[in-house]
N, C-alpha and C positions, 0 to 999 in steps of 0.2 A: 895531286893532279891525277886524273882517267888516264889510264892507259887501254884503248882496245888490244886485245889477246884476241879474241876470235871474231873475223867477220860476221855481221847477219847472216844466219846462214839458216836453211828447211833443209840441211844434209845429214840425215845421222851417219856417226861416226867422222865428221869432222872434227879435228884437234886444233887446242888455241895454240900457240908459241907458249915456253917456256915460262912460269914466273919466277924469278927466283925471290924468295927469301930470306933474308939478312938479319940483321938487327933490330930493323923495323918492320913491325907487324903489317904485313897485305890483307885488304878485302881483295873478295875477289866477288863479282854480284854480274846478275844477268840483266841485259835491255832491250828492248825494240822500239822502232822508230817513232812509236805513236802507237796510242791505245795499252791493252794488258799483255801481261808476258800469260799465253795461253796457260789452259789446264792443262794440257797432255804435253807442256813443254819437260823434258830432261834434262837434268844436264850433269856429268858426276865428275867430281873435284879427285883428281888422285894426285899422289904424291910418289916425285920417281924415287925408285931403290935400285940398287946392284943388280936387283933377281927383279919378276914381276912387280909392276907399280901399285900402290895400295888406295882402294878407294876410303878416301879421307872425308867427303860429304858428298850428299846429292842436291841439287839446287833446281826449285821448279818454282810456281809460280805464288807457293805461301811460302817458302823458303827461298828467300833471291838470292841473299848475300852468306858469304862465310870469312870469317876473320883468320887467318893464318899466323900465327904466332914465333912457331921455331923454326930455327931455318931449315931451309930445304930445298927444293924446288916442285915445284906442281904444277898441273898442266890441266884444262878445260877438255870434257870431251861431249857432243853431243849424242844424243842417244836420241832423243823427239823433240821437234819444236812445235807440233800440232798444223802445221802449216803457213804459219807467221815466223817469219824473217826474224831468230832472236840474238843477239851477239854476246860476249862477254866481253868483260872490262875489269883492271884490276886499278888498286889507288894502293898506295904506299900511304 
């Protein structure tokens, strides 16, 4: 099942909630309402640590999804969405 992590949002530096990962492997992949996930969309996957969090992938409009495997926890952040409304969503 979807879960949205970050609302639609044209905000850079807005953050999803927390994903955690377990035992079972997360996608985690970008959407918008309707139509393409722009060119100039960003979006960059980091994983929290102790000290600074570490960028684990970036996800734009040829690259949507990322599959997360060990556990951890990771979290969404946007950097551009070209000006179309883009969300994230994660699936267990």
């Amino acid at each position: 099942m979807a879960t949205p992590i970050l609302s639609p949002t044209v905000t850079a530096g807005d953050v999803s909630s927390d994903v955690t990962v377990a035992s079972t492997p997360v996608t985690i992949g970008l959407y918008v309402a309707s139509g393409n996930i722009p060119a100039k969309a960003v979006f960059a996957v980091y994983i929290t640590t102790p000290g600074a969090d570490t960028l684990y992938q970036t996800l734009d409009c040829t690259n949507r999804v990322v599959s997360i495997t060990s556990p951890c926890v990771a979290r969404v952040v946007c950097r551009e969405t070209g000006g179309v409304a883009v969300g994230g969503v994660s699936v267990a």
